[in-house]
C-alpha positions, 0 to 999 in steps of 0.5 A: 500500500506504499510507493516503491520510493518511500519506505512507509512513511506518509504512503497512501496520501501520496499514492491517492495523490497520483493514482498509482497502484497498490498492494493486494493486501488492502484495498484501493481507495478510488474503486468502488469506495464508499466514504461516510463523513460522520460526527461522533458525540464524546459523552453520549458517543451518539454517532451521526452520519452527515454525508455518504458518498460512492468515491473517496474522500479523506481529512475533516477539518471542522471550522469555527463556523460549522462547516467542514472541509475535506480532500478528495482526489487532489482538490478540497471540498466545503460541507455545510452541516446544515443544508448538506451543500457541496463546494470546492474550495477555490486553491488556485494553482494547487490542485494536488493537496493531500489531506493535510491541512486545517485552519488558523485559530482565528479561522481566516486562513487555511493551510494545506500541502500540495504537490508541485511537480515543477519543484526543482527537488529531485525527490520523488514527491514534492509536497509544499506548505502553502497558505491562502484565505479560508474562503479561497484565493491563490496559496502562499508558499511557506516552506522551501524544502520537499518533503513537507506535510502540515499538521498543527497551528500554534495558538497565537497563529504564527507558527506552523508545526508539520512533518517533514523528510530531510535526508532521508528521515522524518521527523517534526519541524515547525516554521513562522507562517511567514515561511523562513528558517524551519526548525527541527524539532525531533531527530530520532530514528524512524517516523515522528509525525502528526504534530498538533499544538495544544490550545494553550500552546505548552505542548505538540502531541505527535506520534512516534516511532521511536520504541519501535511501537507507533504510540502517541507521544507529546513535548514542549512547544521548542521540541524538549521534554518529550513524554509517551502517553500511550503504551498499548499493542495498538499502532496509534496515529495523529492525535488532536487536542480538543479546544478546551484542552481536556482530552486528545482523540487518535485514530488506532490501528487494532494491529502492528503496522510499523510504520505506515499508516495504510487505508483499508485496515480495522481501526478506532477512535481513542479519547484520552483523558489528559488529566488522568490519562484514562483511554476510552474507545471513542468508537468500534471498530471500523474500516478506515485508516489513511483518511480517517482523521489525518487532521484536527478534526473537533467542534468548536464546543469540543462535543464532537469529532469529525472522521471518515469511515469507509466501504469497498465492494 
């Protein structure tokens, strides 16, 4: 389920961008494909379906204002809750975004990681972080290096936090939303990823391979201190703070998966408690994975989690 040329690590959201084969052992997730966009509620775990599709979608953010914004084929879509409308999202040149991407906190501006195949890097795929206004326009490139996938905002906006491959490994950096000198944040061997600022800006929770064990991991803001929160046999991904900084949710694959995070596999929601660090399952068991909630994914309320579920025939 990985590109030839990249070991594992961000696999299938660079294999949905360019269409290119994949292994027997999961499915394709342009064939055939089901995608449910639900919203699930924290406390009475009530789990409402909001859109069913026949073709892939991936990544819910929920914005402030109550609509959501996902990836689909290269291009991002806006989802009003309410009337169920569908709008692409104007992005300008950009038109092969991966499903890494999310708001400001003040909910103006967007950041999304697209493939430029004008990129003068000789890596084989070249993703970008760029900015633009939330309601559409021409991106902004913030990072100068490929390979670079966003995934948090810091709370004061202006810092992005994202994973990204330099010679050879990859590992958490963050950079000013202005673009300049990036900093690195982790250097162990093997993937950190997914990295999400904490709403009160102290800490980035990132997942991390560095046991050997994928498990959700958290550290100060400048990259020190580093705390593994989860020691289960689950591989556990991409875990995000809820707004009142009372919990993080994760998406978990229920077997080893190394370092990859494939679609098509058996998977749940966990939510953590951050002041007594109880785990629940937020969710069953459900057919999912790369997609799921690749991004910040809460309601404004912190009531609910946006995620996408799948079928394939």
């Amino acid at each position: 389920m990985k590109q030839s040329f990249i070991i594992g690590l961000k696999s299938l959201c660079i294999t949905i961008i360019l269409q290119c084969s994949i292994s027997t052992a999961t499915a394709k997730p342009f064939s055939d494909t089901t995608s449910y966009l639900q919203a699930i509620n924290i406390k009475t775990g009530k789990l409402d379906t909001l859109l069913t599709v026949n073709y892939h979608i991936e990544a819910p953010n929920w914005h402030p204002d109550g609509y959501l914004i996902y990836n689909s084929y290269g291009k991002l879509y806006t989802f009003d809750v309410a009337t169920k409308k569908i709008k692409q999202l104007n992005t300008g040149f950009a038109q092969s975004n991966n499903n890494d991407h999310g708001f400001s906190p003040d909910g103006k501006w967007l950041a999304i990681s697209n493939a430029d195949k004008n990129d003068p890097s000789p890596k084989p795929y070249k993703s970008i972080i760029y900015v633009l206004p939330i309601e559409g326009g021409t991106p902004r490139r913030v990072t100068d290096e490929v390979m670079s996938f966003w995934h948090g905002w810091s709370a004061d906006g202006k810092t992005l936090a994202y994973c990204a491959e330099r010679n050879g490994n990859y590992d958490v950096y963050s950079i000013s939303v202005n673009g300049g000198k990036e900093t690195r944040l982790t250097s162990t061997e093997g993937l950190d990823d997914g990295p999400d600022y904490s709403p009160d800006g102290k800490y980035i929770y990132f997942n991390s391979y560095r046991t050997g064990h994928m498990q959700i991991w958290r550290m100060k803001a400048d990259g020190s201190d580093p705390e593994q929160l989860t020691f289960d046999e689950n591989s556990n991904w991409f875990a995000h703070p809820s707004p009142d900084n009372n919990y993080i949710a994760y998406i978990a694959y229920t077997s080893d998966e190394k370092q990859q995070h494939l679609f098509g596999k058996n998977v749940k929601l966990c939510l953590m408690d951050l002041k007594t660090k109880k785990i629940s399952d937020l969710t069953p068991v459900f057919y999912g994975g790369q997609g799921t909630i690749n991004v910040p994914s809460w309601s404004k309320d912190s009531k609910q989690f946006a995620f996408v579920s799948y079928k394939v025939d």
